[in-house]
C-alpha positions as YAML, in Angstrom:
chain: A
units: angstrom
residues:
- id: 1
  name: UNK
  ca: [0.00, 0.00, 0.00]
- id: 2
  name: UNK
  ca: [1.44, 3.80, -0.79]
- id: 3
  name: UNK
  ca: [1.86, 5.65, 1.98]
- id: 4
  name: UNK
  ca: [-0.55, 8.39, 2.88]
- id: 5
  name: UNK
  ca: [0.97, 11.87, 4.06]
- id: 6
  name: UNK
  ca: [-1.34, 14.45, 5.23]
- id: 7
  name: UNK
  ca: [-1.10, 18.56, 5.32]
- id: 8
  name: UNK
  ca: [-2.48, 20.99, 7.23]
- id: 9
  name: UNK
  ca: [-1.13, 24.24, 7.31]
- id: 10
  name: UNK
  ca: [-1.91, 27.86, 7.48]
- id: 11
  name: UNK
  ca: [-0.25, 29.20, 4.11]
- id: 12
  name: UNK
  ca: [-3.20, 29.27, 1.45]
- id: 13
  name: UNK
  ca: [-2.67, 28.67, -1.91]
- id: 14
  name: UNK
  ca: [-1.58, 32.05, -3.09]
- id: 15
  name: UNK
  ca: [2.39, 31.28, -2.17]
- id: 16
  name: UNK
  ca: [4.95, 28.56, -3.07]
- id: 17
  name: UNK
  ca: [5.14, 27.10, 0.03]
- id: 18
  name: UNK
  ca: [2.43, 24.06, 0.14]
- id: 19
  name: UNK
  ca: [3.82, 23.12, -3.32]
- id: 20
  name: UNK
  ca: [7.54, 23.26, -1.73]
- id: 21
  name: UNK
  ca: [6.50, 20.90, 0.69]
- id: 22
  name: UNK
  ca: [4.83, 18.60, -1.36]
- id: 23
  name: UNK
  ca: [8.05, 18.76, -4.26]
- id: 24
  name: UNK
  ca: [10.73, 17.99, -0.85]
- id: 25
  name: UNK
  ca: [8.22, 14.77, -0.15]
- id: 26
  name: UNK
  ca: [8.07, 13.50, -3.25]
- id: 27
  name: UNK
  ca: [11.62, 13.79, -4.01]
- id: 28
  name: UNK
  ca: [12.28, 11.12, -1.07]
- id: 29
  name: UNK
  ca: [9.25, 9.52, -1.63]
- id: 30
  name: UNK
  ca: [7.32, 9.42, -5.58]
- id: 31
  name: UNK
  ca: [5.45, 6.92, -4.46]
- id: 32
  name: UNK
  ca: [3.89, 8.71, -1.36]
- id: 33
  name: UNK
  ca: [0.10, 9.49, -1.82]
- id: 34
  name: UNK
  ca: [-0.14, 13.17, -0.43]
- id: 35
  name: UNK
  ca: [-4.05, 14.86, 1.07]
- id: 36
  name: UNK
  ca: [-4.68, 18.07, 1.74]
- id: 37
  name: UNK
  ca: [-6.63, 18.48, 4.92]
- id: 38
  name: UNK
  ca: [-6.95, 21.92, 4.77]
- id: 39
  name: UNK
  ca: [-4.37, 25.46, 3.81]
- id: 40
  name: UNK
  ca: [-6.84, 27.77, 4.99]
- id: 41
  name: UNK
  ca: [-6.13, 27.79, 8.82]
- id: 42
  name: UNK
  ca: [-6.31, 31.13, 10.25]
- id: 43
  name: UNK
  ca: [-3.16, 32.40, 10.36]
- id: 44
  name: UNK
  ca: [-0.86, 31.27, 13.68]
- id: 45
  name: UNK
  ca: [-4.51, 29.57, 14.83]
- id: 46
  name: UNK
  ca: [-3.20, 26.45, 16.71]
- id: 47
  name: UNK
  ca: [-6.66, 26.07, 18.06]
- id: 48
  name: UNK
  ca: [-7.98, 25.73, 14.94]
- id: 49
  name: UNK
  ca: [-5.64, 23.36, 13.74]
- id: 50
  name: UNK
  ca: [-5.89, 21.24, 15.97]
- id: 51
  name: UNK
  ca: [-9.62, 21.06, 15.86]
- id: 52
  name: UNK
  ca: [-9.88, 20.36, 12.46]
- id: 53
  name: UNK
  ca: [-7.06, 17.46, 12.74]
- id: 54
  name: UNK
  ca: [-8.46, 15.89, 15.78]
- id: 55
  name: UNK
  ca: [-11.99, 15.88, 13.67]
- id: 56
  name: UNK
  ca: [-10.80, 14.18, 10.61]
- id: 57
  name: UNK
  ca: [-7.61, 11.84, 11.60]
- id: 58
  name: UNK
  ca: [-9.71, 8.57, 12.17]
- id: 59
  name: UNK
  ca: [-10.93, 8.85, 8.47]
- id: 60
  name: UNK
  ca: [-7.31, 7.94, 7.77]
- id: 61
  name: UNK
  ca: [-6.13, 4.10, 7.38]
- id: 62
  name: UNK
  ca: [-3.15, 3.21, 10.32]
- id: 63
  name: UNK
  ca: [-0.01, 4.15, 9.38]
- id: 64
  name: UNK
  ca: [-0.88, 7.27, 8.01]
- id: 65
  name: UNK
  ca: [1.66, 10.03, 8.54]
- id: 66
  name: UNK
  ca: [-0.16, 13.64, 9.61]
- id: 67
  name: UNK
  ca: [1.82, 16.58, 8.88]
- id: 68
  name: UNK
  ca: [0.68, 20.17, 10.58]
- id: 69
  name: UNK
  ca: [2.12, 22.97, 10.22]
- id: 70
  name: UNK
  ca: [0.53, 25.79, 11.79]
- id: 71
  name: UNK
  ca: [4.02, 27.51, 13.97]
- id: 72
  name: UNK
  ca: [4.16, 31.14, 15.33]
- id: 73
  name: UNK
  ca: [7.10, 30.20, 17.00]
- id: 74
  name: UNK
  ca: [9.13, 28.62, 14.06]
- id: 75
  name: UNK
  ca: [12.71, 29.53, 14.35]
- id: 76
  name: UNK
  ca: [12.54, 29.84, 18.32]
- id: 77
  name: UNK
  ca: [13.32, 27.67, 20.63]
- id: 78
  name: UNK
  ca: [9.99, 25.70, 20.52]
- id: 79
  name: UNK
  ca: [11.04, 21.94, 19.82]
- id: 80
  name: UNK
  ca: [9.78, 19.80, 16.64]
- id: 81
  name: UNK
  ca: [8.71, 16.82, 17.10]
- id: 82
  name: UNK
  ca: [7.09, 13.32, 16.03]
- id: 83
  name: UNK
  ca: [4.22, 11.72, 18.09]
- id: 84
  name: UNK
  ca: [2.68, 8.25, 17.44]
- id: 85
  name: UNK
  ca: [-0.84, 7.70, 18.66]
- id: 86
  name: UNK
  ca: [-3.91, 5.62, 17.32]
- id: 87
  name: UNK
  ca: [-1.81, 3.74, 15.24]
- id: 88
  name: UNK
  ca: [-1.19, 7.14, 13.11]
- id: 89
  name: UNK
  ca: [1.92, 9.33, 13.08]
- id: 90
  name: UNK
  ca: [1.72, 13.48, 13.60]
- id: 91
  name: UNK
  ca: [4.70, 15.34, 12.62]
- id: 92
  name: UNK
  ca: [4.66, 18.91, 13.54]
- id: 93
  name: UNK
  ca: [6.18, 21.59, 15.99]
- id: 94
  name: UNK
  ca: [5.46, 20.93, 19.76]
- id: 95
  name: UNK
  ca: [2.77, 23.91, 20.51]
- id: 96
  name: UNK
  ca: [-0.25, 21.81, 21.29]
- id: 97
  name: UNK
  ca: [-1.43, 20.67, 17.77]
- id: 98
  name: UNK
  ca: [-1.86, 17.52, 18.11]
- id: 99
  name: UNK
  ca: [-2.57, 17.20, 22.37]
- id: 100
  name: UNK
  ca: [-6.71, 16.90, 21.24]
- id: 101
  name: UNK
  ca: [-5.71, 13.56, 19.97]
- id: 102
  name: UNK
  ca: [-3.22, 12.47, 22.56]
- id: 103
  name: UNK
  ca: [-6.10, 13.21, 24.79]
- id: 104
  name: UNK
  ca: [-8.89, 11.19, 22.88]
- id: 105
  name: UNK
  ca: [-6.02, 8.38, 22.25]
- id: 106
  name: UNK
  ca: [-4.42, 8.46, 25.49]
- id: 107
  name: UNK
  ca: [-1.60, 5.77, 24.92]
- id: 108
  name: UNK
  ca: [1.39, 7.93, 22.86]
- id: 109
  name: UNK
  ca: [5.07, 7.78, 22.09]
- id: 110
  name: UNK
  ca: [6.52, 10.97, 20.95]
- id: 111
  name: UNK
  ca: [10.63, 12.07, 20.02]
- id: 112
  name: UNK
  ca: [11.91, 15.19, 19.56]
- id: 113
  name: UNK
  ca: [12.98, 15.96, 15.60]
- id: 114
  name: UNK
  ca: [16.92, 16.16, 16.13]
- id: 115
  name: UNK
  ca: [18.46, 14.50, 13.48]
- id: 116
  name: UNK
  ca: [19.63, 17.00, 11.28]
- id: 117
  name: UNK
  ca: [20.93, 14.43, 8.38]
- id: 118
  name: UNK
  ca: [17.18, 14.13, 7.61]
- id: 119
  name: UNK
  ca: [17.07, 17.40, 7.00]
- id: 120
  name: UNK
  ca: [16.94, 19.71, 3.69]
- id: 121
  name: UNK
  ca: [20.29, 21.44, 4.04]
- id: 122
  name: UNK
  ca: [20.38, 24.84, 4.33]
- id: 123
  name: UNK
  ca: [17.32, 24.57, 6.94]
- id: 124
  name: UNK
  ca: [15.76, 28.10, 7.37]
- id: 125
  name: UNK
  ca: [14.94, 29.22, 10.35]
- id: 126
  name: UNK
  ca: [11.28, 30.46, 8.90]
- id: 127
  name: UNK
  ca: [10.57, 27.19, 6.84]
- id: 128
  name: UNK
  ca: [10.65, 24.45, 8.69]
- id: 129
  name: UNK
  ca: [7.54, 22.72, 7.27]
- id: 130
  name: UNK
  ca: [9.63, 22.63, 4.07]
- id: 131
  name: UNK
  ca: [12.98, 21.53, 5.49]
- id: 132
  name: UNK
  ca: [12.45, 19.68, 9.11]
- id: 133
  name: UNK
  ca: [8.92, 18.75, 8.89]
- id: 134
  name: UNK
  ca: [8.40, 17.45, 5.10]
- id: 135
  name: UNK
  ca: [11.75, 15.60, 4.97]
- id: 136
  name: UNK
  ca: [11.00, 13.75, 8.25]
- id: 137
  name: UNK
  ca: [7.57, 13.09, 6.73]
- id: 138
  name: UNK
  ca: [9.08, 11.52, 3.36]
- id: 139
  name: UNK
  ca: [11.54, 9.61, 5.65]
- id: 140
  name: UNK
  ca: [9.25, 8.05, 7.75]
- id: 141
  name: UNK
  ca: [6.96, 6.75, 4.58]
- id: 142
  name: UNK
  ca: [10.15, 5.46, 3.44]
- id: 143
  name: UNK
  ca: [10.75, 3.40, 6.31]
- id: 144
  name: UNK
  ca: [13.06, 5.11, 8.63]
- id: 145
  name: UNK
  ca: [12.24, 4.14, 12.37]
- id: 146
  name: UNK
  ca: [10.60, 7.36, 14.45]
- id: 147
  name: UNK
  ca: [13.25, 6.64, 17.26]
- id: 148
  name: UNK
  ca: [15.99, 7.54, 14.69]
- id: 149
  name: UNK
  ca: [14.32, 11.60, 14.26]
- id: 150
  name: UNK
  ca: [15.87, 11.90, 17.81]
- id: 151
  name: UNK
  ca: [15.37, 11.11, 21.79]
- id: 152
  name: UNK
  ca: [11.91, 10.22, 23.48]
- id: 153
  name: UNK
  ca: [9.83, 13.65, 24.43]
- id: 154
  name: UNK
  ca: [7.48, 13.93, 27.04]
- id: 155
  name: UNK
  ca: [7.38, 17.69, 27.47]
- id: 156
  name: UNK
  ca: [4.23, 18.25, 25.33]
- id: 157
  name: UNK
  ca: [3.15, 21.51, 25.28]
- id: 158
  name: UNK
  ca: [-1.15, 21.08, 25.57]
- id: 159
  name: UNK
  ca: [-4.08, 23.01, 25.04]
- id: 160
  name: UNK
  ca: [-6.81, 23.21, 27.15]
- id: 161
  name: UNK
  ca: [-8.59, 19.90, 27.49]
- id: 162
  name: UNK
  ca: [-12.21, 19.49, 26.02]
- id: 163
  name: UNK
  ca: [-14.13, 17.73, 29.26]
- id: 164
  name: UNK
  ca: [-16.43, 19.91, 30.17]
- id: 165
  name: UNK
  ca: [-16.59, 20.96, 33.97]
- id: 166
  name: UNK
  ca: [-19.17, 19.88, 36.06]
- id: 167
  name: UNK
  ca: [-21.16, 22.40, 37.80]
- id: 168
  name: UNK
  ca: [-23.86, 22.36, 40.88]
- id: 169
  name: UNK
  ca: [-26.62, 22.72, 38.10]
- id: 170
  name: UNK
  ca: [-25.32, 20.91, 34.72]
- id: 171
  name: UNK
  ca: [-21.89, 21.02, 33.31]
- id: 172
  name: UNK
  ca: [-19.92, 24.42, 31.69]
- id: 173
  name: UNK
  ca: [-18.09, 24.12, 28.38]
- id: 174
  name: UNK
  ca: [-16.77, 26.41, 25.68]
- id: 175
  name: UNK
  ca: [-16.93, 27.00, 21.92]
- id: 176
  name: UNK
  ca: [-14.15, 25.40, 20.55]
- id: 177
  name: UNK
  ca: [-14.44, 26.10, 16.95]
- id: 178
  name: UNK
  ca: [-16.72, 28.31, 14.36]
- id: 179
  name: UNK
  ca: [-17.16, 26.94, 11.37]
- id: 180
  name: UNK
  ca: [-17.01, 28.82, 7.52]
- id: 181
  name: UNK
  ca: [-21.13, 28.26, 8.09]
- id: 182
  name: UNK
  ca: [-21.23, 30.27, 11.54]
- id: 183
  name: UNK
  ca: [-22.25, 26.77, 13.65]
- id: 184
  name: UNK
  ca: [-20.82, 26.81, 16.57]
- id: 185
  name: UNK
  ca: [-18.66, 23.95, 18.09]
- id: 186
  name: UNK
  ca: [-18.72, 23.14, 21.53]
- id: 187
  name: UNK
  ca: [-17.07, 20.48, 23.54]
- id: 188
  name: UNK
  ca: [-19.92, 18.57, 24.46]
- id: 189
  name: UNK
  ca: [-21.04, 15.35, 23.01]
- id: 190
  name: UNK
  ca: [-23.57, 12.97, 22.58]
- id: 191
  name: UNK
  ca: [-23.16, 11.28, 26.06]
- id: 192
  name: UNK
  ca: [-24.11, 15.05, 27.25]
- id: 193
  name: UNK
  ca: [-26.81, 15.86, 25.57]
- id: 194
  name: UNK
  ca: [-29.51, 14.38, 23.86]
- id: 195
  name: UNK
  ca: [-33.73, 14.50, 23.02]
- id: 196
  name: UNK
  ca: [-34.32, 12.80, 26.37]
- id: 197
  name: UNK
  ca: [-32.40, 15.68, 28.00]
- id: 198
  name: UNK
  ca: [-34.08, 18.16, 26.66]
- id: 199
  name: UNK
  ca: [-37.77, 17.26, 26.89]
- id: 200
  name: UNK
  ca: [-36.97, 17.49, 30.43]
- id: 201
  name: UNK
  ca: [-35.68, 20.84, 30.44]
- id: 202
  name: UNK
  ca: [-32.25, 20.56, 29.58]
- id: 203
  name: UNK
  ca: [-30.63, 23.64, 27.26]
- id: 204
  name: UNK
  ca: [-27.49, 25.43, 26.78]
- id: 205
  name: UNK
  ca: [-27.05, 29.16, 27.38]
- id: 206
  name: UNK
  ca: [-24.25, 30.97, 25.51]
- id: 207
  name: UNK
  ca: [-24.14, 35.20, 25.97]
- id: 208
  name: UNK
  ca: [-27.06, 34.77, 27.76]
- id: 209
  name: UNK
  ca: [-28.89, 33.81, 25.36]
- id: 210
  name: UNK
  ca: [-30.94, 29.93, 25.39]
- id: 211
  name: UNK
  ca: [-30.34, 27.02, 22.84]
- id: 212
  name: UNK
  ca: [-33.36, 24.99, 24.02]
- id: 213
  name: UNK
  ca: [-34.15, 23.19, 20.40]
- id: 214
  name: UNK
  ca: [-32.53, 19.93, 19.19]
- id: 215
  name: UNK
  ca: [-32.63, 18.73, 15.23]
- id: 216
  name: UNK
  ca: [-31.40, 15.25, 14.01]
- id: 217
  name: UNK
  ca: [-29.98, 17.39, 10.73]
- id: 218
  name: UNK
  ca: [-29.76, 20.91, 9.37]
- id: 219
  name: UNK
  ca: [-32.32, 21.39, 7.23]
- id: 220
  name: UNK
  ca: [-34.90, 19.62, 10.18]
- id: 221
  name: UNK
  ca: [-37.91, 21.42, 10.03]
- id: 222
  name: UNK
  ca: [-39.13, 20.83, 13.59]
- id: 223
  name: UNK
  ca: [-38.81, 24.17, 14.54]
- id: 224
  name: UNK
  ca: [-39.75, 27.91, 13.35]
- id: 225
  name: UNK
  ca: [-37.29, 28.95, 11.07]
- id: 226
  name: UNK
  ca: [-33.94, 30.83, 11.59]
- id: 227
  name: UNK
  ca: [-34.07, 29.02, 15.35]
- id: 228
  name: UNK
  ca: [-31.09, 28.40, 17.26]
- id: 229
  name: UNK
  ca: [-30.49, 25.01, 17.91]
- id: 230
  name: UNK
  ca: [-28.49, 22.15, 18.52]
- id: 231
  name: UNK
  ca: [-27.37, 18.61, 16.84]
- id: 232
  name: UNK
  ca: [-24.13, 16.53, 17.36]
- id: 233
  name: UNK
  ca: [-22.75, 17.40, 14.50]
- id: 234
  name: UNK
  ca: [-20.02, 15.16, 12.26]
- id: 235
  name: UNK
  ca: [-17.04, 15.83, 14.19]
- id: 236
  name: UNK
  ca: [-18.97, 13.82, 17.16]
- id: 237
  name: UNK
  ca: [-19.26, 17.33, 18.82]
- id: 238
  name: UNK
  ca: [-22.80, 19.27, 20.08]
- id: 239
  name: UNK
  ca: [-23.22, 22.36, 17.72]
- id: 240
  name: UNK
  ca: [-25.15, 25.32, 17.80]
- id: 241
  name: UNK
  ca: [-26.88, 26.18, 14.44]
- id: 242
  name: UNK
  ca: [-29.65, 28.12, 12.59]
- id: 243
  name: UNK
  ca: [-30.80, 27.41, 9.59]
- id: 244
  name: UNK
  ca: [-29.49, 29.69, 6.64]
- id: 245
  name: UNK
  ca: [-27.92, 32.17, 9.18]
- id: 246
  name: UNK
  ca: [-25.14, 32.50, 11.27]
- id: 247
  name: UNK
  ca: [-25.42, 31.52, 14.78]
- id: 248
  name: UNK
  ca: [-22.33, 32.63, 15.53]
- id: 249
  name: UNK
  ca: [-23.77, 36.14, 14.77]
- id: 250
  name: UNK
  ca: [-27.01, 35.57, 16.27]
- id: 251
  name: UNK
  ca: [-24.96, 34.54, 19.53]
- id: 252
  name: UNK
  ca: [-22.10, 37.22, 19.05]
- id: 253
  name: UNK
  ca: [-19.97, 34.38, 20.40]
- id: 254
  name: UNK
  ca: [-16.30, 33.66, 20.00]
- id: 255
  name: UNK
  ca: [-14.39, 30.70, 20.42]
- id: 256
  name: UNK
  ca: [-13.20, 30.52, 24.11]
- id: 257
  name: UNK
  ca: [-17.13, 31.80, 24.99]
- id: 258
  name: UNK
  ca: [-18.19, 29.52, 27.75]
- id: 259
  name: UNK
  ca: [-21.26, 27.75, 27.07]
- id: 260
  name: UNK
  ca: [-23.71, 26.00, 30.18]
- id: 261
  name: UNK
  ca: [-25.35, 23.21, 30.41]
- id: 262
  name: UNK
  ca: [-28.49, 23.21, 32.57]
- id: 263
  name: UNK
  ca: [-30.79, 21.12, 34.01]
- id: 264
  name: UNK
  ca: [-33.10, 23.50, 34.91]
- id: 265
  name: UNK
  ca: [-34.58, 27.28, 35.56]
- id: 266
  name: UNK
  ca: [-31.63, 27.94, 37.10]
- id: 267
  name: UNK
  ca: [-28.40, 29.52, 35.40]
...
């Protein structure tokens, strides 16, 4: 089977430097099948990134190789490294990409990216997606053992984890993404929320404003129209929607806003 390399990266498609990774790949590896996740991270939005990595890595068959690089702090002293997890690999620099997954996965092996003769010689110090991260990428497809990229690494930077706290009257969680559409992401799931739930009262307040309304599907027409409401959405996440409109708008929220989860009357 040809190996699969992913990308995810902030850089668009207006500049050279998503096609310079792909070209440093494929001269180490022609045979390496190469996705696109995504270019169009925000800019130096790590929380992003690893958002839309953690939602789409399990569509991915073992062994694939995921390479992020979204890195405000290239050329610093922040360390690259190489983390195996869920039978996958994530190659990337260590500023909490990929600690969503290590969460979810929980069993991980990770090594700091030292070994300079994998490297594209001269290595930039604002490039390293082209010359640390791609040519440790085309290595591994190749074959090259992780442990040979450098020394075990525990010192993972993380983000903020996405278990929602449990409060005297429900639980209180956040937005953790806004989508192109305006739906926003929380971090609650299925196991918090559901039709049973909310018959008896259950609904989420965001701005102060109530989400009390739950659809199986987007264009559900169980409710009046331009409603907020909520569905777990494909990323196995609860999201806050409205048909045709932004709820993001509607809510003026931001990601970070805390969202509640309550049982009853009671805030």
């Amino acid at each position: 089977m040809k190996p699969v390399i992913t990308l995810l990266t902030d850089f668009g498609a207006r500049d050279y430097f998503v096609g310079a990774m792909k070209g440093v790949i494929l001269s180490i590896n022609p045979r390496a099948t190469i996705v696109d996740l995504t270019h169009e991270i925000p800019p130096q939005d790590i929380h992003a990134a690893a958002f839309n990595l953690l939602a789409c890595y399990k569509d991915f068959p073992a062994g694939t190789i995921h390479l992020a690089v979204v890195d405000p702090g290239v050329g610093s002293n922040r360390r690259p490294i190489l983390v195996e997890t869920g039978d996958q690999f994530f190659i990337g620099p260590n500023n909490g990409l990929f600690s969503w997954i290590i969460d979810r996965e929980r069993e991980f092996t990770a090594w700091q990216i030292a070994n300079e003769q994998l490297f594209r010689k001269p290595v930039s110090s604002t490039f390293h997606g082209r010359d640390v991260f791609a040519p440790v990428a085309g290595a591994l497809s190749i074959g090259v053992p992780p442990e040979s990229c450098g020394a075990a690494f525990l010192d993972l930077v993380a983000l903020e984890r996405l278990t929602p706290r449990q409060t005297e009257n429900g639980f209180e969680g956040s937005v953790i993404h806004i989508d192109r559409f305006g739906n926003c992401i929380t971090n609650f799931t299925a196991e918090h929320i559901d039709e049973e739930r909310i018959a008896a009262g259950a609904k989420l307040i965001v701005n102060d404003k109530e989400v009390s309304s739950i659809r199986k599907f987007f264009a559900d027409q169980s409710g009046p129209k331009n409603e907020l409401f909520m569905l777990v959405g494909s990323a196995g996440f609860v999201e806050i929607a409205s048909q045709n409109a932004s709820a993001a708008a509607i809510l003026s929220a931001k990601r970070g806003d805390a969202v509640l989860l309550v049982h009853d009357h009671r805030a």
